[in-house]
C-alpha positions as CSV (number, residue, x, y, z in Angstrom):
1,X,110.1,230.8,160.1
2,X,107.9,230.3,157.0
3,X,110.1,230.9,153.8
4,X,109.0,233.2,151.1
5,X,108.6,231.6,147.7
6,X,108.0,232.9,144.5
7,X,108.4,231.7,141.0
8,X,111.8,231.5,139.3
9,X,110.6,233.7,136.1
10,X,107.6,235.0,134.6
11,X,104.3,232.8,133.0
12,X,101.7,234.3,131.1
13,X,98.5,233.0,130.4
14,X,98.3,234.0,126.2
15,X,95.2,231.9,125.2
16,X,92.4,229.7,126.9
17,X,89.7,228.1,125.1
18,X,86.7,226.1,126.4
19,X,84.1,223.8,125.2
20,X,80.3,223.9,125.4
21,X,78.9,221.8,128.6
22,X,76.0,219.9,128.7
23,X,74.9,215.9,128.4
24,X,76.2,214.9,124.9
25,X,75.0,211.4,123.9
26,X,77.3,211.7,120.9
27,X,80.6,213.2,121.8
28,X,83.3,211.6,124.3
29,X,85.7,213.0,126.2
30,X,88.4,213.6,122.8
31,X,85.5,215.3,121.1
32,X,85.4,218.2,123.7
33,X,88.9,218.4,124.3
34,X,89.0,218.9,120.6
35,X,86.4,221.9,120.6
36,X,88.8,223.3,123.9
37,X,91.5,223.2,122.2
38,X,91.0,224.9,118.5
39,X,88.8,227.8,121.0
40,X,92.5,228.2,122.5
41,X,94.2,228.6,119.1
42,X,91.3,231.0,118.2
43,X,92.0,233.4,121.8
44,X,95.5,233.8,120.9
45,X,96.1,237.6,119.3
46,X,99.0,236.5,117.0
47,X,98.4,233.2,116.2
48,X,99.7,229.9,117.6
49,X,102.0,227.1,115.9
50,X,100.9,224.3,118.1
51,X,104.3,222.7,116.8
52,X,105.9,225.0,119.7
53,X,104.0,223.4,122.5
54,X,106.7,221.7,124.8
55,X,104.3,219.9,126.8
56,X,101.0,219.0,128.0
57,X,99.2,218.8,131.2
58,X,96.3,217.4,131.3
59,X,93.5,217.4,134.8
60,X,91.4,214.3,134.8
61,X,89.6,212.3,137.9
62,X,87.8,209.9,136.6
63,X,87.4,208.6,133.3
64,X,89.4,205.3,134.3
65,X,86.1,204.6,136.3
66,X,83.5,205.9,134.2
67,X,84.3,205.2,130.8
68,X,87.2,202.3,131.0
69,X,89.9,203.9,129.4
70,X,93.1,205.5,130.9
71,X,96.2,206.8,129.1
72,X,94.7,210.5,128.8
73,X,98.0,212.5,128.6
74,X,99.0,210.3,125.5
75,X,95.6,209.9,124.1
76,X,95.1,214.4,124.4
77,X,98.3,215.0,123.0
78,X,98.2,212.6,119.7
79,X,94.6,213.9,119.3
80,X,96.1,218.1,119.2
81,X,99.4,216.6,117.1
82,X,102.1,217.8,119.6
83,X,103.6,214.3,119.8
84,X,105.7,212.8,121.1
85,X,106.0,216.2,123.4
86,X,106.0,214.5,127.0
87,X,102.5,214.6,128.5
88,X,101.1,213.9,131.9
89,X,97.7,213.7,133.6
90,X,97.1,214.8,137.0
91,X,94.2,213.8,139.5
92,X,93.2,215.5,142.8
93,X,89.5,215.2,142.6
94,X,88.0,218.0,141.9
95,X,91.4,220.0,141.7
96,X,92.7,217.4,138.6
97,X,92.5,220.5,136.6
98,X,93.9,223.5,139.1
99,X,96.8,220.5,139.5
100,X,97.7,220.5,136.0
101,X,97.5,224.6,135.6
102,X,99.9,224.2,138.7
103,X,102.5,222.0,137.2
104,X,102.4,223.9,134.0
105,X,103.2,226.8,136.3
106,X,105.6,225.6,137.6
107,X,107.5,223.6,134.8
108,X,108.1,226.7,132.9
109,X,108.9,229.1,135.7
110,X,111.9,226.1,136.3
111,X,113.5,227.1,132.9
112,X,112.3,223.3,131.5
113,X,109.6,224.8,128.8
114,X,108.8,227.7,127.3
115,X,105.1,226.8,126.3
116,X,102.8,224.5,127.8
117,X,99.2,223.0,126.8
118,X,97.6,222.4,130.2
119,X,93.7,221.1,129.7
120,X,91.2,219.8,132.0
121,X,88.1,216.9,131.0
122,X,85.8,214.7,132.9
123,X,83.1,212.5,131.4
124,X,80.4,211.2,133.6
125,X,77.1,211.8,132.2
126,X,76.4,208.7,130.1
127,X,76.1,206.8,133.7
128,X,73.5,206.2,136.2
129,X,73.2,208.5,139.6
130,X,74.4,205.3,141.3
131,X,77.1,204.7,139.2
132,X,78.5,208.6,139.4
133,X,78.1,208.3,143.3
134,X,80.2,205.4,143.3
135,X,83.0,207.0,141.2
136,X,83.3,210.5,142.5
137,X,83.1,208.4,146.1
138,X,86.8,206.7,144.9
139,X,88.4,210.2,146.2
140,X,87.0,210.0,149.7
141,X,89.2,209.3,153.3
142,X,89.0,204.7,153.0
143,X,87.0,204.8,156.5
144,X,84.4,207.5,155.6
145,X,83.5,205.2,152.6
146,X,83.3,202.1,154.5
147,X,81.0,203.8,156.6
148,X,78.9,204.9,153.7
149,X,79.8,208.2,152.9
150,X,79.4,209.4,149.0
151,X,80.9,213.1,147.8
152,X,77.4,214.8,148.8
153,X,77.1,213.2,151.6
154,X,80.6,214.5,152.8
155,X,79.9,218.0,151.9
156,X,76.5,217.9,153.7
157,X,78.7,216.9,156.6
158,X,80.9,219.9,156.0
159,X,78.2,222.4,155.3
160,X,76.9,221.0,159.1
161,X,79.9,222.1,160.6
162,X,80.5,225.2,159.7
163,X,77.0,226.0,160.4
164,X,76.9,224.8,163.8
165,X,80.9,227.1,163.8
166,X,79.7,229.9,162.4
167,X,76.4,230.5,162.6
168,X,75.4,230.3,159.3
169,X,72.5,227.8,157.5
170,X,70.8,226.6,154.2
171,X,69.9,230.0,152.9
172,X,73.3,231.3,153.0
173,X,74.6,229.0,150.1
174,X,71.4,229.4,148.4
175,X,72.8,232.8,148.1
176,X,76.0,231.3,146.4
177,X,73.8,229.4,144.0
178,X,71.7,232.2,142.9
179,X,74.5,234.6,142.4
180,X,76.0,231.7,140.3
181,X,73.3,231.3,138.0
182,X,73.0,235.2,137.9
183,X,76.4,234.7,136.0
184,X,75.6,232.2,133.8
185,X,73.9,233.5,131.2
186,X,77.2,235.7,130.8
187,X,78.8,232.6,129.6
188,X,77.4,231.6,125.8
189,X,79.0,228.0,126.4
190,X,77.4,227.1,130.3
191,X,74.8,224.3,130.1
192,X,72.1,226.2,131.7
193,X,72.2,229.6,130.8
194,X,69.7,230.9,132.7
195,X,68.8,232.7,136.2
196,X,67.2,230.6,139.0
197,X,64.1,233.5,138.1
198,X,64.3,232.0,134.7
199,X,64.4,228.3,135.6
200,X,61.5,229.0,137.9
201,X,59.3,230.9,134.7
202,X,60.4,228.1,132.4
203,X,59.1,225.1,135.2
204,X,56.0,226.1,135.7
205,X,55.4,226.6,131.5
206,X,56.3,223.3,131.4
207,X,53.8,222.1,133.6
208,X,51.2,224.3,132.0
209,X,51.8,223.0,128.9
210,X,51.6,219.3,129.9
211,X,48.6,220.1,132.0
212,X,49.9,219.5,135.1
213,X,49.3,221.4,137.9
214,X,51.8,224.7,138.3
215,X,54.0,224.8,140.9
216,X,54.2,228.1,142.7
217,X,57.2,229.5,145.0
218,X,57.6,232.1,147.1
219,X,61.2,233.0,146.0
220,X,64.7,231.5,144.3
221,X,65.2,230.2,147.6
222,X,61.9,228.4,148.2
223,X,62.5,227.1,144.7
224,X,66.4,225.8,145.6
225,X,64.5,224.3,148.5
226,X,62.2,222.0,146.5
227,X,63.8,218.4,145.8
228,X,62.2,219.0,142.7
229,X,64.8,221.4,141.6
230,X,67.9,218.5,140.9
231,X,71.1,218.9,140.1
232,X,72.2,217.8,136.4
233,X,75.9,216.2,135.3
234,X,77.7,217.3,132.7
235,X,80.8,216.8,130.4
236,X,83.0,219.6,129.4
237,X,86.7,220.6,128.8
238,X,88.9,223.9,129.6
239,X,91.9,224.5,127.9
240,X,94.6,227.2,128.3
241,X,98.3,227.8,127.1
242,X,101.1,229.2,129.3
243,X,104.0,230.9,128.5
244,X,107.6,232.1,129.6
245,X,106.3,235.7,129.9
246,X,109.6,237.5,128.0
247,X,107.9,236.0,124.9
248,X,104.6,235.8,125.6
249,X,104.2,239.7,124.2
250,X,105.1,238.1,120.8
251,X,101.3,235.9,121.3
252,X,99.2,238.0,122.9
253,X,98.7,241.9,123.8
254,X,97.2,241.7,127.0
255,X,98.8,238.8,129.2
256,X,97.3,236.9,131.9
257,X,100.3,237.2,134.5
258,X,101.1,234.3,137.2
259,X,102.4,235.4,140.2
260,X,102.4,232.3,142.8
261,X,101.7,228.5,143.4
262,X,98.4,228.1,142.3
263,X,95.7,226.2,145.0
264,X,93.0,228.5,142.6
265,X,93.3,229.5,138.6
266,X,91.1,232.0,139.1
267,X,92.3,234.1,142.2
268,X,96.1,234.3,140.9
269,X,95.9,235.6,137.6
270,X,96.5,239.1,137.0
271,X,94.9,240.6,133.8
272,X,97.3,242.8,132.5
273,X,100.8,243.2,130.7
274,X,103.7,243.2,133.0
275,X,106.0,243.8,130.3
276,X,105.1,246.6,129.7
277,X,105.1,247.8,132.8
278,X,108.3,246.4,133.4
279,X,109.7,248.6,130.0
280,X,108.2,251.2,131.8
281,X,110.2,250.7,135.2
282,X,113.7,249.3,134.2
């Protein structure tokens, strides 16, 4: 029988902060954690003595690769002042960062800390397509790289399945993109800002301006379908603090709740203050 598990006391979520993304030629990967982490200190109601931080969490793949230099847990916290507060990095690929918010979870839901720094940062634009292939391809199965696979060419492979499973094709994560950059212009830090309508307008100025001829689509789809339309890397950083919730209130007014093991940040975080509700409710 599968046990029921739940978390040994409340976490909030008081403050997250996050940096701009894009290609920076002249920051590194301490820069943005920087600009993360005084956006945190900025989110929190009541103010933050980062003095009270017990620990730090910190998501990273794969700077070791990228940029020579490992060490991050260390190197974050020095840089933010909370040492020598114990620090650790996790790495799970593309989860490094949902790992760390996991362990932070957990470490203070144990009774161990109170408050936690967890922080996530990858670095990987200052190198070649070749180069980035070759690094992200570090997290694949041994055998699937010896037999060439890279991280695209896996997901290809995985988006094949589940269409020939489910019945589904190209157009159908097209969908995903365009409802993604439908979002972004909500966010005043993303790198491209802008609806795939709004890429499309902005091509075809360019190419007007240069004197070239204008490329014309159909729709967002036809315009996804174009190799033309490349993805871009970035660098960027998230940071958030967590809290034993029974002093959150003290931070924050409205608290970001955590109510399981976290796989996902964003599907188990409940926006609203349980305190309250448990004054309410004795």
């Amino acid at each position: 029988m599968q046990k029921k598990r739940k978390l040994g006391r409340g976490v909030a979520v008081v403050g997250a902060g996050m940096s701009r993304f894009g290609m920076f030629r002249d920051k590194d990967s301490k820069d943005v954690f920087a600009e993360a982490f005084r956006d945190m200190l900025t989110s929190v109601d009541k103010g933050l003595d980062p003095s009270e931080i017990d620990a730090l969490y910190l998501g990273n793949f794969s700077n070791d690769f990228f940029i020579h230099q490992a060490h991050w847990g260390p190197l974050m916290s020095d840089l933010v002042g909370i040492t020598p507060k114990p620090a650790t990095r996790t790495e799970g690929a593309c989860a490094s960062s949902a790992l760390a918010f996991r362990e932070g979870v957990f470490a203070i839901a144990s009774g161990f800390y109170d408050m936690v720094l967890v922080g996530g940062v990858e670095e990987m634009s200052k190198r070649t397509t070749e180069e980035v292939a070759e690094g992200l391809a570090l997290a694949t199965v041994p055998y699937e790289g010896e037999a060439g696979f890279t991280f695209p060419g896996v997901f290809g492979a995985v988006a094949t399945a589940y269409f020939a499973e489910y019945g589904a094709g190209r157009e159908h994560l097209m969908n995903v993109t365009i409802k993604s950059h439908n979002n972004a212009p909500l966010n005043p830090k993303a790198q491209f800002p802008y609806s795939i309508k709004d890429l499309m307008e902005m091509k075809a100025k360019s190419a007007e301006k240069k004197g070239q001829p204008v490329p014309e689509w159909e729709d967002e789809k036809a315009f996804l379908g174009d190799p033309r339309a490349n993805p871009v890397l970035l660098d960027g950083d998230t940071v958030v603090i967590q809290e034993r919730s029974r002093f959150a209130a003290a931070l924050r007014d409205n608290l970001g709740i955590i109510i399981g093991g976290l796989t996902s940040i964003v599907t188990l975080i409940l926006l609203y203050d349980r305190l309250q509700e448990e004054r309410n409710n004795p």
